[in-house]
C-alpha positions in Angstrom: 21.8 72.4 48.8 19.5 72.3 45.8 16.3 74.8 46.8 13.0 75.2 44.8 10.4 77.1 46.0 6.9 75.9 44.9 4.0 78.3 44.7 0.1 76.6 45.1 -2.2 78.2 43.1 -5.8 76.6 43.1 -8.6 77.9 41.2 -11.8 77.4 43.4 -11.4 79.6 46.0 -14.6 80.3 48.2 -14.3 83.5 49.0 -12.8 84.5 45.7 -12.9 82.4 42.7 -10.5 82.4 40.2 -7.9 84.7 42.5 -4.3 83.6 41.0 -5.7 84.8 37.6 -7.0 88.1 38.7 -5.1 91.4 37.6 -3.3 93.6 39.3 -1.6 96.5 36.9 -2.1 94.3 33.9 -0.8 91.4 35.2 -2.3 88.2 36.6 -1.7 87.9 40.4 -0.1 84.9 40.2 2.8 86.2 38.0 3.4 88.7 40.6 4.2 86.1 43.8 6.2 84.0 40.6 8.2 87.1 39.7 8.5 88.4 43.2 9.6 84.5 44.7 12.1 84.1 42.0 14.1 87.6 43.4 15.0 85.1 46.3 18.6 85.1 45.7 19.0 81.4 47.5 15.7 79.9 45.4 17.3 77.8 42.5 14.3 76.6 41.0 10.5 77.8 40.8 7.3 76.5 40.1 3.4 77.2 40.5 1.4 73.8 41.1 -1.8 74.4 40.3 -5.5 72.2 40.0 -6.4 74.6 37.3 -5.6 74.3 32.9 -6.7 78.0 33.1 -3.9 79.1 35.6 -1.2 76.4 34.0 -1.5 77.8 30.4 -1.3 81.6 32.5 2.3 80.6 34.0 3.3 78.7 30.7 2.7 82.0 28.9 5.0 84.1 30.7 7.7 81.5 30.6 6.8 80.3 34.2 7.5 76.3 35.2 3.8 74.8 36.0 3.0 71.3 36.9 -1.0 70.2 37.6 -1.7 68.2 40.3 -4.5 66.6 41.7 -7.6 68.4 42.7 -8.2 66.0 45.6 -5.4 68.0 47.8 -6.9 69.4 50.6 -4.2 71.9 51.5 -1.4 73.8 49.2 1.3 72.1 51.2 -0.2 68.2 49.8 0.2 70.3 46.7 3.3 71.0 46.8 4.2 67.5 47.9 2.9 66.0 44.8 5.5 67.8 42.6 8.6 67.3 45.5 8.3 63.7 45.6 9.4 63.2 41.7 12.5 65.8 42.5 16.1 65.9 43.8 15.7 69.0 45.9 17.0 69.0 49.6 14.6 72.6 50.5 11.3 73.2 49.6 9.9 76.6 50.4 6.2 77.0 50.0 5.3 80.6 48.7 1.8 81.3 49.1 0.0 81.9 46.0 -2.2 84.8 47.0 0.6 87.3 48.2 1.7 89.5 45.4 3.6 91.6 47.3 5.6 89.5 49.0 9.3 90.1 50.1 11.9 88.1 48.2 14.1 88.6 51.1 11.6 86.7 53.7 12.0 83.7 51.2 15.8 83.8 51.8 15.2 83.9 55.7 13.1 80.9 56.1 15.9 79.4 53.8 18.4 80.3 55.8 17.3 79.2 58.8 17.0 75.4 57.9 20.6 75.8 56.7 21.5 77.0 60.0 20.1 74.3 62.1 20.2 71.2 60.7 18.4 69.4 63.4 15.1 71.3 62.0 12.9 70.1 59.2 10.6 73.1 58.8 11.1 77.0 59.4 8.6 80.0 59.4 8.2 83.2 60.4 6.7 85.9 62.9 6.1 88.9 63.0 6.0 92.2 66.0 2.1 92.3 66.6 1.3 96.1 67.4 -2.3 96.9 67.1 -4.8 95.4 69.8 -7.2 94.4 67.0 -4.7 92.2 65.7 -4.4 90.0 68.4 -8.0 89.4 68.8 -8.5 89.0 64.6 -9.1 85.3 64.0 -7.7 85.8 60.3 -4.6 87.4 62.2 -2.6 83.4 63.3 -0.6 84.2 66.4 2.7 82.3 67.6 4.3 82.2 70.3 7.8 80.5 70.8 10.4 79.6 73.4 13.9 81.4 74.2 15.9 79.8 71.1 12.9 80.3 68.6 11.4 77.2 68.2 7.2 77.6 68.2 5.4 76.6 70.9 2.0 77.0 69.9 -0.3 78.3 66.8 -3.5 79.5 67.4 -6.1 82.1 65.9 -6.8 82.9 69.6 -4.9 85.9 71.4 -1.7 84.3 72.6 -0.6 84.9 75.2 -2.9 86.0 77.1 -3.0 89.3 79.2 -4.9 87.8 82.5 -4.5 90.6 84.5 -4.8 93.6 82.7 -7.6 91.9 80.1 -10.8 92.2 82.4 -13.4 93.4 80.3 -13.3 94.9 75.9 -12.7 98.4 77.3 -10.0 97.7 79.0 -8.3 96.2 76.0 -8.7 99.0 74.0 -8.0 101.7 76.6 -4.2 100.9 76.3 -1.5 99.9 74.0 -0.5 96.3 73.6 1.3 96.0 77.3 3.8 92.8 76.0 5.2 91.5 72.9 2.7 89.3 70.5 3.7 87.7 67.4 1.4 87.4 64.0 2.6 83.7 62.1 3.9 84.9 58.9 2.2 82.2 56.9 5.9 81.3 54.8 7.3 77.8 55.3 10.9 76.0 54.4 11.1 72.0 54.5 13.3 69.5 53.9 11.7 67.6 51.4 11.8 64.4 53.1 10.2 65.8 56.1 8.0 67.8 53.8 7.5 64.1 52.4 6.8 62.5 55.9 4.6 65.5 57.1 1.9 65.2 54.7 2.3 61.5 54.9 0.5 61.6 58.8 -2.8 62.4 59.5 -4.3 65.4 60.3 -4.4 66.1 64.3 -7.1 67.4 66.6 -5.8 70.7 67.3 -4.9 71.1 63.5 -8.7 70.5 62.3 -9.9 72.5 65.5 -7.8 75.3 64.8 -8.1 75.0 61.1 -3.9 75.5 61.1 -2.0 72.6 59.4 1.5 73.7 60.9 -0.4 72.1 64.0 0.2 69.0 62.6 3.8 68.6 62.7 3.8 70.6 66.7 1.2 67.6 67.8 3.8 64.8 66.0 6.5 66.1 68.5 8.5 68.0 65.9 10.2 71.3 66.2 9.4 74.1 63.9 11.8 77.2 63.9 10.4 81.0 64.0 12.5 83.1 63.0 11.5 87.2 63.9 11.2 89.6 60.7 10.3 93.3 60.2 8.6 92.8 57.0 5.1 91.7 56.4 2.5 90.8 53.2 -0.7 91.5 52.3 -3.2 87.9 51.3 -5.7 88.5 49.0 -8.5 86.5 50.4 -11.6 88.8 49.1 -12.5 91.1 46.7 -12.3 94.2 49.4 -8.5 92.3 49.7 -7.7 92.2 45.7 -9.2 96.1 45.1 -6.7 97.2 48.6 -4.1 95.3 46.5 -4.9 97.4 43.5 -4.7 100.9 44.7 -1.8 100.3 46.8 0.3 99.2 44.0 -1.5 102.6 42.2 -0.6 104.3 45.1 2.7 103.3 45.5 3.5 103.1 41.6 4.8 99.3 42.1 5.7 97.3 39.6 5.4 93.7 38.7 9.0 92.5 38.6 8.7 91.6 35.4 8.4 95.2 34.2 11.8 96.4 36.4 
């Protein structure tokens, strides 16, 4: 199978304009997801599809494949259809753009598990919820999923839950999360022709209500696989974000990839 993992990178963000160009170490964000997607040992081709000349001539300059797109998209995965429909991949993995720190090795997992189950177009991820104010974080997309994985439901809403031990805030607090709850690692594999398909329908109620587009493909009747990881990464959605992002890769003494 021929896999290409696509990264969408648009300019005008509201909450922080200009974010894939922003530096981190020296570097602009944006090369950091690049270098960090194209560790994925199972990714055979990269590229960042962008709105923006500004961030196309920044990925040209470090050697990086770029392609502009329209600026009518409404979402990063219409994006990344654009450049998927003029190529012969059979797996298209869409990297968020605004998670410099991701994993490589979560890019292999959602990978993996389309090549696993071939009766699957699109795969994710979730993640062990285990602090209360997670769950009840709108920014924080729970999942939850039936006995073989496949997702059930999105929602920013705590799901499940807790009816009988949830009675008033204090009582949430008071204890430790009594069950497991999963946060949606925002990560996702297609085929490309269901990739193709997906973005084809229109959006759905619970999608626009929710503000989640994976909603769309749940509400067309199709399966989506979860698969569980350890590993987690940071979106930079704010300035208070990109400055956390800053000192922790002080802190830590991290390294763009393309430095190692």
């Amino acid at each position: 199978m021929k896999v290409a993992a696509v990264i969408p990178a648009r300019y005008h963000s509201t909450r922080l304009p200009g974010k894939p160009l922003a530096d981190i170490a020296g570097e602009p964000m944006i090369r950091w997801v690049y270098e960090r997607a194209r560790s994925a040992r199972l990714v055979n081709e990269l590229w960042v599809a962008t709105d923006d000349e500004r961030i196309y001539k920044a990925v040209k300059s470090f050697g990086g494949n770029c392609q502009i797109t329209s600026p009518k998209h409404l979402s990063g995965t219409d994006r990344i259809a654009e450049i998927a429909k003029g190529m012969d991949w059979d797996l298209v993995v869409n990297v968020q753009g605004d998670e410099p720190l991701i994993d490589p090795a979560m890019v292999d997992a959602v990978i993996i598990s389309l090549q696993e189950d071939s009766s699957i177009g699109m795969s994710t991820l979730k993640r062990k919820i285990t602090a209360v104010n997670e769950i009840f974080d709108p920014n924080v997309v729970k999942v939850v999923t039936d006995k073989n994985e496949y997702a059930l439901y999105f929602s920013r809403s705590p799901i499940p839950y807790f009816r009988d031990a949830w009675k008033s805030i204090k009582s949430i607090e008071a204890v430790p999360l009594p069950f497991s709850a999963f946060k949606h690692v925002g990560l996702y594999a297609y085929k490309r022709e269901f990739l193709l398909h997906l973005t084809g329908l229109k959006p759905t109620p619970l999608e626009k209500i929710e503000r989640l587009e994976q909603l769309r493909a749940l509400e067309n009747g199709f399966k989506i696989k979860v698969k569980t990881t350890e590993k987690d990464s940071l979106s930079v959605d704010s300035t208070a974000d990109l400055l956390q992002i800053r000192q922790l890769v002080e802190a830590k003494g991290f390294l763009c990839a393309c430095k190692q």
